[in-house]
C-alpha positions in Angstrom: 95.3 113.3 118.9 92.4 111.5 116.5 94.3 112.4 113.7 97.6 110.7 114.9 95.1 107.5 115.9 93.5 107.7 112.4 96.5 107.9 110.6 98.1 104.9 112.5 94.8 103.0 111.8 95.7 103.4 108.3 92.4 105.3 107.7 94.6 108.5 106.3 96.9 107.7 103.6 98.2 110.9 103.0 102.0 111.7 103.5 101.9 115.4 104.6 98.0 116.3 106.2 98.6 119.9 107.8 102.1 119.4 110.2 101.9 115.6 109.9 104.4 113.8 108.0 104.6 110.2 107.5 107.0 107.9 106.3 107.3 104.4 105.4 109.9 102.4 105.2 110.5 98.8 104.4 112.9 97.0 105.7 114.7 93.0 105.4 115.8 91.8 108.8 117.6 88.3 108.8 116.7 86.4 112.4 117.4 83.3 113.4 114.0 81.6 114.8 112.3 78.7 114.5 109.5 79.8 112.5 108.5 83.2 110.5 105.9 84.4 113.7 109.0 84.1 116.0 111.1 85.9 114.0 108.9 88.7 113.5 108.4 88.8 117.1 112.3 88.9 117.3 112.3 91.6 114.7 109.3 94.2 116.4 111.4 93.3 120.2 114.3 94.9 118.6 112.7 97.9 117.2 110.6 98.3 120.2 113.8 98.6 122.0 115.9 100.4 119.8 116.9 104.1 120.8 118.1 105.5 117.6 115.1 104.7 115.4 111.4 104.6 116.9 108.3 104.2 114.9 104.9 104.2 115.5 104.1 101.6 114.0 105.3 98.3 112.8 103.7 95.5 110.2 104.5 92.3 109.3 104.5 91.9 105.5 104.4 88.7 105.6 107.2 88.5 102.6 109.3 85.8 104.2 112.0 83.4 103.0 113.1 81.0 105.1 116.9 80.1 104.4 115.7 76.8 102.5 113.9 79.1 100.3 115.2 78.9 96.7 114.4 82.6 96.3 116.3 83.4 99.8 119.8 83.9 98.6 119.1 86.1 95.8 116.3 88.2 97.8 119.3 88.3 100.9 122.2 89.5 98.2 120.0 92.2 96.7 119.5 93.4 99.7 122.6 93.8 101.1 124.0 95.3 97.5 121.2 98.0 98.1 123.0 99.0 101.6 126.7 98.9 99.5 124.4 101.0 96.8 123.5 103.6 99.8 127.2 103.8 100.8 128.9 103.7 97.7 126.6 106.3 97.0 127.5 108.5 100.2 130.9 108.3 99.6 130.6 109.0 96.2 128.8 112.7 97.4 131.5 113.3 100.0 134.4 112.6 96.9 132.4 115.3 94.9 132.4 117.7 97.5 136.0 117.3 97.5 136.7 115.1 100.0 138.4 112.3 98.5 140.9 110.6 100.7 140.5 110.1 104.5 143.5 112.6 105.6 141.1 115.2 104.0 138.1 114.5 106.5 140.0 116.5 108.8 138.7 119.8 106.8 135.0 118.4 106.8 133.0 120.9 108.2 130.1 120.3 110.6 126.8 120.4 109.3 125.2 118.9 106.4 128.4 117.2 105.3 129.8 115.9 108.4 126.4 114.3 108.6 127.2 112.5 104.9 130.0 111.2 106.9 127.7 109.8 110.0 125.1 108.3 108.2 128.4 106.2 106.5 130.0 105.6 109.5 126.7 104.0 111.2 126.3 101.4 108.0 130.1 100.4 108.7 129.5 100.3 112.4 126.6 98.5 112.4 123.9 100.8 113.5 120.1 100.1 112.5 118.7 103.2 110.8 116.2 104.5 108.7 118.5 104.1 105.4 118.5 100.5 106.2 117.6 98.5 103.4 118.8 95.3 105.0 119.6 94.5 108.5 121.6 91.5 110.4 119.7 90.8 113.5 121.9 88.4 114.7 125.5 89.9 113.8 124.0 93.7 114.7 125.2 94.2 110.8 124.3 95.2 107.5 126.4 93.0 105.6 126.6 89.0 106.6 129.8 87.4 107.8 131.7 83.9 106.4 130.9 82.0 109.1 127.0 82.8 109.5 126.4 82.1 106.3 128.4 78.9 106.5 125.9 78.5 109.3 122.5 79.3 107.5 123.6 77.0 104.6 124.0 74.1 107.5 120.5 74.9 108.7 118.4 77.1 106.6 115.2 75.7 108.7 116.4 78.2 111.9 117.1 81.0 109.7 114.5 83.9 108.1 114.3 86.9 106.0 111.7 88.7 107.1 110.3 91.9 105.6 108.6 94.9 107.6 107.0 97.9 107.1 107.3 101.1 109.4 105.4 104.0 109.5 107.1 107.3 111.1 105.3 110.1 112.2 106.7 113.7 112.7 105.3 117.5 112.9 107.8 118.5 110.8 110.2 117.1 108.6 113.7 115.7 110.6 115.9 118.0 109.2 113.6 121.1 110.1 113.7 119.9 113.7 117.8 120.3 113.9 117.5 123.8 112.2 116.1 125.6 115.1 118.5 124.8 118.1 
C-alpha cells in the first residue's frame, strides 16, 4: 500500500517497479465553461464518473486555450487528426490482416483481432478511452460537429481546451489480465 501512495505522490517515477505498472496519458477535452478552473472541474467530474476508464490519478496541465485563443483552432484540429490517425491506423491493421471490406468482418475471429475492431467501433461511437487523444465533452465525441463549432466561433469566451494528465496503475499489464480467465 506505501508504494501505491508513493507512486501517486509522484515520489516514484518509474514505469514498471516490481508488479506495478504505470501509465500516463495525456488527454484534450473540449468543455464548455465559463473559465479554465470550471472546465477542469467539468473535465475530472466526468472521469470521476466514468465506468470504462478509471485512473488514479488526474492533473491539470494547465495547457489551456480558450476558444478566443489564436492557437485554439490549430491545437483543437491536431488533435482530432491524431484520433482519425489512431483509426485510420486501426483500420489500416484490420485491411492487412485481410479484412478489407465490411461483409468480411463476419470471418473476424474473437480475440486479439475482434478487439482491433472494438477499440474502432468505440472512437465512432463515441466512447472515452485510453487511445483518446482528443475528447468532446459536450457532444460525448471525438470529432466536433457543424453546428458546435458554429457555436464556439459565436462565443469562444464559454468554450475551453483543456489538457490533462492521467496516471493508471495496474499489477500487471491489461492484456495479461484477460489472458487468464
Amino acid at each position: 500500500m506505501r508504494l501505491i501512495y508513493l507512486l501517486l505522490l509522484g515520489y516514484l517515477k518509474k514505469t514498471n517497479y516490481g508488479n506495478i505498472y504505470l501509465m500516463w496519458l495525456e488527454h484534450y477535452f473540449l468543455v464548455k465553461a465559463p473559465n479554465a478552473d470550471k472546465a477542469f472541474s467539468r473535465v475530472k467530474g466526468f472521469l470521476d464518473r466514468y465506468q470504462l476508464v478509471s485512473y488514479e490519478k488526474i492533473e491539470h496541465t494547465k495547457e489551456n486555450y480558450q476558444a478566443d485563443n489564436p492557437t485554439f483552432w490549430q491545437v483543437l484540429e491536431a488533435k482530432i487528426n491524431e484520433n482519425y490517425a489512431f483509426v485510420k491506423d486501426r483500420l489500416s491493421f484490420l485491411e492487412k490482416e485481410g479484412f478489407e471490406k465490411t461483409s468480411s468482418l463476419k470471418d473476424l475471429p474473437q480475440g486479439y483481432l475482434s478487439k482491433e475492431l472494438h477499440l474502432i467501433v468505440h472512437f465512432l461511437d463515441g466512447f472515452f478511452g485510453v487511445d483518446s487523444t482528443f475528447y468532446n465533452l459536450e457532444e460525448d465525441s471525438h470529432w466536433v460537429s457543424k453546428g458546435l463549432k458554429r457555436e464556439i466561433t459565436l462565443n469562444p469566451q464559454n468554450f475551453w481546451l483543456i489538457k490533462i494528465k492521467a496516471l493508471s496503475l495496474s499489477e500487471t499489464p491489461l492484456f495479461e489480465k484477460f489472458k487468464n480467465f
